[in-house]
C-alpha positions in Angstrom: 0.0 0.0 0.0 1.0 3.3 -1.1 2.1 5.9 2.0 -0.4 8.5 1.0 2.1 11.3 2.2 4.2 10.4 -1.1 3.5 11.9 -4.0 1.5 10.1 -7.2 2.3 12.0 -10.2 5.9 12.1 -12.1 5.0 16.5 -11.9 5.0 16.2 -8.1 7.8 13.9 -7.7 9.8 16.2 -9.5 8.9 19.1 -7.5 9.6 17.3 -4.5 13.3 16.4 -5.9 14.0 19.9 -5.9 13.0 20.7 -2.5 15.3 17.9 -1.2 18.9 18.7 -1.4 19.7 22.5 -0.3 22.1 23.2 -3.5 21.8 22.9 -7.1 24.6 21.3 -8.0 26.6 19.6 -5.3 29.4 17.7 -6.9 29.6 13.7 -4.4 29.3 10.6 -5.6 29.1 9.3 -2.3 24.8 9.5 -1.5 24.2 8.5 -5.0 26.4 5.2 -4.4 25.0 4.6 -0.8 21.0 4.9 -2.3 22.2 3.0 -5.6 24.0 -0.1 -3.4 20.5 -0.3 -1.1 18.6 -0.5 -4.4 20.9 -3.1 -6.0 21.1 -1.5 -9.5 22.9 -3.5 -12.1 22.9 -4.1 -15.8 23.8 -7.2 -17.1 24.1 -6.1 -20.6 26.6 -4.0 -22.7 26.6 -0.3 -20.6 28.2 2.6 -22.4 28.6 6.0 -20.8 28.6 9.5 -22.5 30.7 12.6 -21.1 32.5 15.7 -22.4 31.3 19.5 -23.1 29.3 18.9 -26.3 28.6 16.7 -28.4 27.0 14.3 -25.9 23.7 14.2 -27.0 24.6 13.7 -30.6 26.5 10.7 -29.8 23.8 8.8 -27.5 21.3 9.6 -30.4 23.6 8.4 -33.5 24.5 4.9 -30.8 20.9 4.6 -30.2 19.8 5.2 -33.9 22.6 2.5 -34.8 21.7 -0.3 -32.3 17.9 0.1 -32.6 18.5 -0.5 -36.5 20.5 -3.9 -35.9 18.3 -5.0 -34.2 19.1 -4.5 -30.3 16.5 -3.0 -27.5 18.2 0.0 -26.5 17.5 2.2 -23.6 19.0 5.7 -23.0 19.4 8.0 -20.5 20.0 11.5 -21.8 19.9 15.4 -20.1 18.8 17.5 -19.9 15.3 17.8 -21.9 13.6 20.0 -24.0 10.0 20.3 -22.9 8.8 17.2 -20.9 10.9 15.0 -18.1 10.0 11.8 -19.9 12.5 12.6 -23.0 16.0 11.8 -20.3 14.5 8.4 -20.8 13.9 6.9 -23.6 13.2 2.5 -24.2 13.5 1.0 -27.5 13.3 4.8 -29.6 10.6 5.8 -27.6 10.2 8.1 -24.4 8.5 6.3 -21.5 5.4 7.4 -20.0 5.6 9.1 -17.0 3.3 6.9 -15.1 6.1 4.0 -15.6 8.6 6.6 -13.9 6.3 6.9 -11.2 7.8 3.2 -8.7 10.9 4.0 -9.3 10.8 7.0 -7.8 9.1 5.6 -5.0 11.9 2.6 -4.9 14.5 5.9 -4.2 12.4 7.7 -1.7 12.3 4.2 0.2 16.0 3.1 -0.2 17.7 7.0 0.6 16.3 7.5 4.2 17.8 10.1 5.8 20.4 11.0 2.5 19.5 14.2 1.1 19.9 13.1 -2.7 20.4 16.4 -5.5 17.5 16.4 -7.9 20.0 15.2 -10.3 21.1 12.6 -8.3 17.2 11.0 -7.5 16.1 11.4 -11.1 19.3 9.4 -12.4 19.1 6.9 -10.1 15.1 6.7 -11.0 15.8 5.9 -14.4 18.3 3.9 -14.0 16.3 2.0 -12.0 13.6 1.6 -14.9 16.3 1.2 -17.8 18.1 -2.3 -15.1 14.8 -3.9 -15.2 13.9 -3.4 -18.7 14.4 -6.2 -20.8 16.9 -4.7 -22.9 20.6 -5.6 -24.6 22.2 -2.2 -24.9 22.0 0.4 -22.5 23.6 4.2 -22.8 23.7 6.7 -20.0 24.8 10.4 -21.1 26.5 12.0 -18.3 25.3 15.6 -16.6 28.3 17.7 -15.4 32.1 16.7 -15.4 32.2 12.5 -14.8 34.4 11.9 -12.3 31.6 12.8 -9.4 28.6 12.7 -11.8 25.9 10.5 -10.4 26.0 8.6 -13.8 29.8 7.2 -12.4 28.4 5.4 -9.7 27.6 2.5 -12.7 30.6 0.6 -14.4 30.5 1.2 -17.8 31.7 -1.6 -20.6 32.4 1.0 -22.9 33.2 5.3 -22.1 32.9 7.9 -24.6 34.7 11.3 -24.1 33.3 13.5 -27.0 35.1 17.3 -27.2 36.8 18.8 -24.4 35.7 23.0 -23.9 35.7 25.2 -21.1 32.4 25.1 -19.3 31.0 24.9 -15.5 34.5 26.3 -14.8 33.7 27.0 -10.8 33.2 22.9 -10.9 35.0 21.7 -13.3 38.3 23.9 -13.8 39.7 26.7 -15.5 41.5 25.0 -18.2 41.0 22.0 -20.8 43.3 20.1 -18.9 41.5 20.7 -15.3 38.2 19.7 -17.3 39.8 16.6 -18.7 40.9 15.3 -15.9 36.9 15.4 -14.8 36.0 13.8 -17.6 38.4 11.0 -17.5 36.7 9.6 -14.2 33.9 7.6 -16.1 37.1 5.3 -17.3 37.5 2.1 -16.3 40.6 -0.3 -15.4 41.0 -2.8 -18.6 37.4 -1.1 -20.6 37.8 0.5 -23.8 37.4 4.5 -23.9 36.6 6.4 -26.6 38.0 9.9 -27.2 36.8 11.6 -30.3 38.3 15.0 -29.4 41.1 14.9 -31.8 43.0 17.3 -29.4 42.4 15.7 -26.1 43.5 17.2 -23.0 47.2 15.4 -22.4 45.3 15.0 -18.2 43.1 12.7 -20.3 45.3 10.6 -22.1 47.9 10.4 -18.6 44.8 8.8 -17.0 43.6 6.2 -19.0 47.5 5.4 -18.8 47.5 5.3 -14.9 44.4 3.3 -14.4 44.9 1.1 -17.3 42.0 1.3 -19.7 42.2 0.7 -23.5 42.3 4.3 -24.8 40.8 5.0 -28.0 42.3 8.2 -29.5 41.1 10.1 -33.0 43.8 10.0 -35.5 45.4 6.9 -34.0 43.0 4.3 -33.3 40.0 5.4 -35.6 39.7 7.9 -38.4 37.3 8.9 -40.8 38.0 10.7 -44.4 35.3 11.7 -47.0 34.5 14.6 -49.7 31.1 16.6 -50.3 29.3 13.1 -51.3 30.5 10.5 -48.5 33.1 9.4 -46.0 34.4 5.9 -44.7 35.8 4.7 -41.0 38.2 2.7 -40.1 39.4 1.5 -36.3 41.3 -1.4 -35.2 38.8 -4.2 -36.1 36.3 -2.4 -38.7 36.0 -0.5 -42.0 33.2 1.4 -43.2 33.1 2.9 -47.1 30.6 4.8 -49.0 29.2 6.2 -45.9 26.2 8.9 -46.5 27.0 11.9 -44.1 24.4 11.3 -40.7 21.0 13.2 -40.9 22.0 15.6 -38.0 23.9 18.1 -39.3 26.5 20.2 -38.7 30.3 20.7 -38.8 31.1 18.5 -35.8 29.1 15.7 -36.7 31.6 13.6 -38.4 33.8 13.4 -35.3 30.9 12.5 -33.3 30.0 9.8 -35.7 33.6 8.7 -35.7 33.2 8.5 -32.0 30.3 6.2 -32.1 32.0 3.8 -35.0 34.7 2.7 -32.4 32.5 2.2 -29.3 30.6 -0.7 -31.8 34.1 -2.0 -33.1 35.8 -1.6 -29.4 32.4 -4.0 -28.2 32.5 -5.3 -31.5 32.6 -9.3 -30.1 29.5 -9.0 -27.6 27.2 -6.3 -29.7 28.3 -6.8 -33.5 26.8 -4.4 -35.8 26.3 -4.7 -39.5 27.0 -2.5 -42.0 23.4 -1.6 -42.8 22.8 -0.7 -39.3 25.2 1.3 -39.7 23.7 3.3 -42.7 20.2 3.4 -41.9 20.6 4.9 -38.1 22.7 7.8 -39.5 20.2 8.3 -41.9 17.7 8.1 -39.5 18.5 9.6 -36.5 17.3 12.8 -35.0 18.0 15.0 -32.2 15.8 17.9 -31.9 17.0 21.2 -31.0 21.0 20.5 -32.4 21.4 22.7 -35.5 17.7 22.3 -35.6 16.7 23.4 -39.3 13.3 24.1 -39.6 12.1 24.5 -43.3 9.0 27.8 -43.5 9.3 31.5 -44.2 11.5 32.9 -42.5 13.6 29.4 -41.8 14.0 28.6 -38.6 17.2 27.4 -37.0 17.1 25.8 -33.5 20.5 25.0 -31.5 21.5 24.7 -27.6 24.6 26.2 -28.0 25.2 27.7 -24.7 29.3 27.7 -24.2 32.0 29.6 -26.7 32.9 26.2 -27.9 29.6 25.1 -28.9 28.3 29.1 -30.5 31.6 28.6 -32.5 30.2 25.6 -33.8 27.4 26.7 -34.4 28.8 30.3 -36.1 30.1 28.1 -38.8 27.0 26.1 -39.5 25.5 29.3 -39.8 27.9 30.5 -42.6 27.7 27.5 -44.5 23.4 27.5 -45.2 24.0 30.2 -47.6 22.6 33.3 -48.1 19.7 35.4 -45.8 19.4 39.0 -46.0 19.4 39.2 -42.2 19.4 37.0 -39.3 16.9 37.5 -36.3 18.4 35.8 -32.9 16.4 34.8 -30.1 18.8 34.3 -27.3 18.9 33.4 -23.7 21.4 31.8 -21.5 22.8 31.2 -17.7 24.6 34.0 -16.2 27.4 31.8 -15.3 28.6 31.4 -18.9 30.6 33.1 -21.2 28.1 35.5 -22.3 30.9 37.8 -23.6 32.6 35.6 -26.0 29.0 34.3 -27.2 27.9 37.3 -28.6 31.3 38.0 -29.7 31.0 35.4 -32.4 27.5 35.4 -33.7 27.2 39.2 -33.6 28.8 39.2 -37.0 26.2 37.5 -38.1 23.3 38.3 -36.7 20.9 41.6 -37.7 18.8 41.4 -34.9 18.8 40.4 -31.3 16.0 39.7 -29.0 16.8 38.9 -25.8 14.9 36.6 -23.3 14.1 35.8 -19.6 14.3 32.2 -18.4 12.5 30.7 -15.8 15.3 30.3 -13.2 17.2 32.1 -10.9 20.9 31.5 -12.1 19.8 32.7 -15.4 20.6 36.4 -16.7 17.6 38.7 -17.3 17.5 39.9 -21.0 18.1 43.1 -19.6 21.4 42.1 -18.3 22.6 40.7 -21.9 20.9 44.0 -23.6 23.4 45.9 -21.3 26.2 43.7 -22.2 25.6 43.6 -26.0 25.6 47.9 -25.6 29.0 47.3 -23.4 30.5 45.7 -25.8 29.6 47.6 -28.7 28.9 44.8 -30.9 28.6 45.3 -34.6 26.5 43.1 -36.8 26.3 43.1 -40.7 24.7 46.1 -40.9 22.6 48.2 -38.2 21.6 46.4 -35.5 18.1 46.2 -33.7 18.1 44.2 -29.9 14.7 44.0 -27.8 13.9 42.4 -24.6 11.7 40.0 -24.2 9.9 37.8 -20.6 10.0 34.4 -22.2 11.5 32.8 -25.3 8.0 32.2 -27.3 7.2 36.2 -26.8 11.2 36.8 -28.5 10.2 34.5 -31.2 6.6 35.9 -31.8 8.8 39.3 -31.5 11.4 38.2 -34.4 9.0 36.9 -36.8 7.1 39.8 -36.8 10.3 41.8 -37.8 11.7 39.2 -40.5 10.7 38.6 -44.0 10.0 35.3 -45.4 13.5 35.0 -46.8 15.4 35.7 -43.6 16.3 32.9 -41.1 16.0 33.3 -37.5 18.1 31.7 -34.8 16.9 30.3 -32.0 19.9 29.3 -29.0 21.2 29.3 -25.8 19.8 27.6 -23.3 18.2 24.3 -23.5 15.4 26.5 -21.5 15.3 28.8 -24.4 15.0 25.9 -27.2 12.6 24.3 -24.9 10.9 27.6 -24.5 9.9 27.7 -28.2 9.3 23.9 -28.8 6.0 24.1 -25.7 3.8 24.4 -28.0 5.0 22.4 -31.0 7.3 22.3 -33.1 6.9 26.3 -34.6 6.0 26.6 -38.5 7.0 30.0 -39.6 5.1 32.4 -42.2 6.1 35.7 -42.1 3.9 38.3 -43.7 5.3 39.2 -47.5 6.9 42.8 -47.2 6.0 44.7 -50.5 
């Protein structure tokens, strides 16, 4: 019998989570491996692990698109989401309900007693929960912040993925590359492949997987990709593929990720083989909304949770490879603890028009406070420059298409809360009003 002083919806769990644990963001792997040992969570299939600065999502979508095509039940874990809870989990291609979240929430509340979990930490070790006692062959679990003390790295993982290495969450992570690296080189294992598709990785990175042990995978050495406009090819230690169609998520990173994801399948090659097929169908077919989102209408609409330098560089250059728009409207709204300086830098070449938005948290900066940092700076687009404030990101987007004519594009990024903001409603079809 349920205690009736527990919550009974997946909304209500969640806004109990964040009332549990006084801090955000409090770095211990310590009550998430106390709650996880009373629970007795285990997976006794193939278990790979996702971590660096970006790129993460990318990769769990391309390994999950892969797996699901040869075959395999796949469930994922991947963070944060969009518009509803239920997308961190996803079983067999398809985001769980969030009555099926609902016991295993239960199962934490009963197992952590007096330990004052992070909602980070209770929601991870919810779905892991659900994902150990699915019947699946495959599971992939995207890590939140750093690796080393990420909740995530309370499981063993058969294979680790370390996707590129930027400067982000610097006041948890580090100041530098190598700093960050050495955070991220925690979800290794002793003897278990890791994957590092950064083809500069942090040298912290490389002396680690070299103390403890484990079978380091490096870009340029163990697997490599080369192609032309048309199509690439792979090859790693145990694998070749040729005539490869370029994956359906675009962008100028994409191939590194893929590359990535090639040598997790050839490093587990013997227990999880995957056929070349597979191979071609899941990057044709996979998708990951809101990563250099393009959104065909008039104006067209470009969606992207860019929200470090690293990742607005990125997405700078994807930008000046579409081709030509007369001007570029930008919705934008981000965390005050980021580099909100060197992301306008870049895209202010680009962009005609800025309209700035509020998020719906505290740690994030007002659009006033980026209005008065775009006049600080004295940022010069393409031509003259328009910026306008706005109280939520659907309000900035209403805002830009009215100021945009059907042949401009508009830029959505920032925040996964700004994304998110505009995707609550759908997935937006623009038509701007012809300007005679």
């Amino acid at each position: 019998m349920q205690s009736p002083s527990l919550p009974t919806t997946l909304d209500d769990w969640l806004a109990r989570c964040e009332r549990l644990h006084p801090k955000e963001i409090d770095l211990s792997l310590d009550r998430a491996q106390r709650v996880k040992d009373q629970l007795g969570i285990a997976f006794s299939v193939p278990l790979i692990t996702v971590a660096g600065t970006n790129g993460k999502g990318s990769t769990c979508a391309m390994l999950e698109a892969i797996a699901l095509q040869a075959g395999y039940r796949v469930g994922l874990y991947a963070k944060p989401h969009l518009v509803h809870f239920e997308e961190r989990c996803r079983v067999n291609g398809a985001m769980v309900a969030a009555d099926e979240l609902v016991p295993h929430f239960e199962a934490v509340e009963r197992a952590r007693g007096d330990i004052g979990l992070t909602y980070f930490e209770f929601t991870t070790l919810a779905i892991a929960r659900l994902l150990s006692q699915a019947a699946l062959d495959l599971v992939i679990l995207e890590v939140g912040l750093g690796g080393r003390l990420d909740a995530v790295n309370v499981f063993d993982a058969d294979c680790a993925v370390i996707t590129s290495i930027a400067i982000d969450h610097v006041e948890y992570l580090g100041p530098d590359r190598e700093s960050i690296g050495r955070e991220k080189a925690g979800i290794m294992r002793t003897g278990k492949p890791v994957i590092v598709s950064d083809p500069v990785p942090p040298q912290s990175l490389v002396d680690h997987a070299r103390e403890i042990q484990a079978d380091l995978w490096l870009f340029g050495r163990d697997f490599n990709y080369a192609g032309d406009k048309q199509q690439w090819s792979w090859a790693g230690r145990h694998k070749r593929f040729n005539a490869l169609a370029y994956p359906a998520l675009r962008g100028a990173n994409q191939l590194l990720n893929a590359s990535g994801v090639l040598a997790a399948f050839d490093a587990l090659h013997e227990t999880l083989p995957i056929p070349a097929q597979a191979v071609r169908n899941g990057f044709a077919m996979v998708e990951l909304p809101g990563r250099f989102q393009i959104v065909p209408g008039q104006p067209t609409l470009v969606l992207d949770v860019a929200h470090n330098p690293h990742a607005v560089a990125t997405l700078a250059l994807n930008l000046d490879q579409m081709g030509f728009f007369p001007r570029t409207h930008a919705v934008f709204g981000a965390m005050r603890d980021k580099d909100l300086e060197a992301m306008l830098s870049r895209m202010a070449p680009l962009v005609d028009a800025w309209h700035f938005t509020d998020l719906p948290l505290p740690r994030a900066a007002k659009a006033s406070e980026l209005q008065a940092l775009h006049s600080r700076l004295a940022l010069a687009g393409p031509g003259p420059v328009t910026v306008s404030c706005h109280a939520e990101p659907l309000a900035a987007l209403r805002a830009a298409l009215v100021g945009a004519d059907p042949t401009d594009r508009i830029i959505v990024f920032g925040s996964f809360y700004t994304v998110g903001g505009v995707l609550k409603e759908g997935l937006p079809r623009l038509a701007a009003a012809h300007i005679g």
